[in-house]
C-alpha positions in Angstrom: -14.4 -17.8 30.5 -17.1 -16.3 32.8 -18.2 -12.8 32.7 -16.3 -10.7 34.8 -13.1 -13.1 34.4 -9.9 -11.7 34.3 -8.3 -11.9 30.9 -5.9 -14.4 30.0 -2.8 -13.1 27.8 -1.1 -15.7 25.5 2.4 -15.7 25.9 4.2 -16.0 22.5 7.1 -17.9 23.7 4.7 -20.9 25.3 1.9 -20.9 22.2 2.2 -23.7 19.8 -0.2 -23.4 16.6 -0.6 -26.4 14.1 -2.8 -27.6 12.0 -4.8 -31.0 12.7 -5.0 -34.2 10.2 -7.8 -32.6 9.1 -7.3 -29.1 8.6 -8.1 -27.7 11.4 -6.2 -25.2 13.7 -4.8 -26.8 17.2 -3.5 -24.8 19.8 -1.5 -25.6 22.9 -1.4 -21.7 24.9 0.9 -22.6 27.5 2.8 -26.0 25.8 0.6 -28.6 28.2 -3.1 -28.8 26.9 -4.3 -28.8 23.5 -6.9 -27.4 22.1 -8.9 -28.4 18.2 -10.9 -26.5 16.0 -9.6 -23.5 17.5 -11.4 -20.0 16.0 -9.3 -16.6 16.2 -11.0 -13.4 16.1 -10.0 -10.0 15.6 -11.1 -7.7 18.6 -9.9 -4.7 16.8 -10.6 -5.6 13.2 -9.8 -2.5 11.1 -7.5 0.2 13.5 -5.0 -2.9 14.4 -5.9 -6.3 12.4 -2.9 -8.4 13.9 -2.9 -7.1 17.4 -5.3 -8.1 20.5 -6.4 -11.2 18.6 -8.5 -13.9 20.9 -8.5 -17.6 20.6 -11.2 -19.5 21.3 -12.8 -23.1 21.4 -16.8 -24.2 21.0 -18.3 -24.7 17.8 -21.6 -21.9 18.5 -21.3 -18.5 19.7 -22.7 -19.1 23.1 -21.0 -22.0 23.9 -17.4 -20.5 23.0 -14.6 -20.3 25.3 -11.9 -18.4 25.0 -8.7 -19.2 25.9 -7.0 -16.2 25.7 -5.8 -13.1 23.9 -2.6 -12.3 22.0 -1.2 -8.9 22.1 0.9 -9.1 19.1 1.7 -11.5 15.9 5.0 -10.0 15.7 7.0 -12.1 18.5 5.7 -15.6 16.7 8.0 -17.2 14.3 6.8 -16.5 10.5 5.7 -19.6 9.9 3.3 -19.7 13.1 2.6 -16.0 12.3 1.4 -16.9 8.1 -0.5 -19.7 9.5 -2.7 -17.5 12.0 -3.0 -14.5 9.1 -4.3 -17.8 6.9 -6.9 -17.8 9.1 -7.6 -14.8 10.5 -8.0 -13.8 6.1 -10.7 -16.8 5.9 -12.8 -15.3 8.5 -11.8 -11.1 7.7 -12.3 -11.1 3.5 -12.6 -7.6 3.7 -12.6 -5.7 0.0 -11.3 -2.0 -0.3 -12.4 0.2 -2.6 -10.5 2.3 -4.3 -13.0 4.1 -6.4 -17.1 4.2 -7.2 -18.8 3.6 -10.3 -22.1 4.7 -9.5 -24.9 4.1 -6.5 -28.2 4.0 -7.2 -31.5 3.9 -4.7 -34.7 1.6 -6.1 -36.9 0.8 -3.5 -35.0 1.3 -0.7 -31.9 -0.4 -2.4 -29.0 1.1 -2.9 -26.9 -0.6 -5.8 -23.3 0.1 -5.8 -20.8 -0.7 -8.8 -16.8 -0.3 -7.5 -13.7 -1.0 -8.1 -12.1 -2.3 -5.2 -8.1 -3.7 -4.5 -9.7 -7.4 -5.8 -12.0 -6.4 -8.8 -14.7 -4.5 -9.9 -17.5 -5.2 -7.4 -21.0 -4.7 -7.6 -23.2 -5.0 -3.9 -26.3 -4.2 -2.5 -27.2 -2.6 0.5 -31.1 -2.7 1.8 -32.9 -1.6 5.3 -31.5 1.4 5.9 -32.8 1.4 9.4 -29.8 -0.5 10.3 -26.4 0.9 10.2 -24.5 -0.3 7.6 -22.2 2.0 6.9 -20.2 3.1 9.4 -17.0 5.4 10.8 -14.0 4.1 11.6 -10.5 5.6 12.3 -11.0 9.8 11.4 -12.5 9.6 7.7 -12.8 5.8 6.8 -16.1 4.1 6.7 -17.0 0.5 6.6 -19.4 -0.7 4.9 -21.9 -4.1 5.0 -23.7 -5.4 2.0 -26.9 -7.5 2.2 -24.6 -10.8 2.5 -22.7 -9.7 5.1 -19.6 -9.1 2.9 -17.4 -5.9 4.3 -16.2 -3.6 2.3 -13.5 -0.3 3.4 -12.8 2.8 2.4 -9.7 4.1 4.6 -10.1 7.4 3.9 -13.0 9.3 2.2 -10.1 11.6 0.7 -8.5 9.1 -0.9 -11.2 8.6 -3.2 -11.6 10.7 -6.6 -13.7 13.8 -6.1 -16.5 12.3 -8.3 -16.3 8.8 -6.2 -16.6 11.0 -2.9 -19.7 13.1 -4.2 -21.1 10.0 -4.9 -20.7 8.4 -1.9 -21.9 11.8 0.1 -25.2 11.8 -1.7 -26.0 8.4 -0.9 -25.0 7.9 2.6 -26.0 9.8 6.0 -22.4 9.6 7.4 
């Protein structure tokens, strides 16, 4: 799609999702053409992860097309629905953490030990020109490490009182 095009809804009665010979996702949107090696992103990753998600088709960034947008998961049939979470988790590991060990700052570093919904964790996060941490929702914050990995805290008062001073003293947001 062009910029300025009009966008293009899937409809969940006509969408057909399957996976190829060799793994990878097919999609017919409207039951006529199909489409391989089809990527779904998340346009609203964290406020509403299986809403608004867009389908699309080219193997770089700039040469992806996209075939269209669906509003909802809900109206596809479970098994189509388990198959597009499958790979919607692949691409959206996110980890949240439920409480912080400690953070320190070395050099510009900050070093942070959690414990998060898969594990005890331990990340890195360096430059802090660029914004790594940031707000989401009213009190949530997400967060990327040096790798790229994401990490989410919901709710800054969810976390214990000590994990939250922690976090205070070593963040600007």
């Amino acid at each position: 799609m062009g910029h300025g095009s009009k966008v293009n809804y899937l409809q969940p009665q006509k969408l057909k999702v399957w996976l190829g010979t060799a793994g990878e996702l097919c999609v017919s949107p409207d039951g006529e053409k199909t489409y391989q090696h089809v990527k779904i992103f998340r346009t609203r990753p964290i406020s509403a992860p299986n809403k608004y998600l867009s389908f699309r088709v080219g193997h770089t960034q700039t040469e992806q097309e996209e075939l269209g947008i669906l509003i909802d998961l809900k109206p596809l049939p479970a098994v189509t629905q388990a198959l597009i979470e499958n790979e919607l988790d692949k691409r959206y590991f996110i980890h949240q953490i439920l409480s912080i060990q400690s953070i320190k700052e070395e050099w510009g570093i900050l070093s942070w030990k959690v414990n998060t919904d898969k594990g005890y964790m331990e990340f890195s996060l360096s430059n802090r020109d660029q914004p790594q941490i940031i707000p989401i929702k009213e009190r949530g914050r997400l967060i990327t490490d040096a790798n790229g990995n994401r990490y989410v805290i919901p709710d800054l008062k969810l976390l214990d009182s000590r994990s939250r001073l922690e976090f205070l003293r070593h963040s600007n947001c």
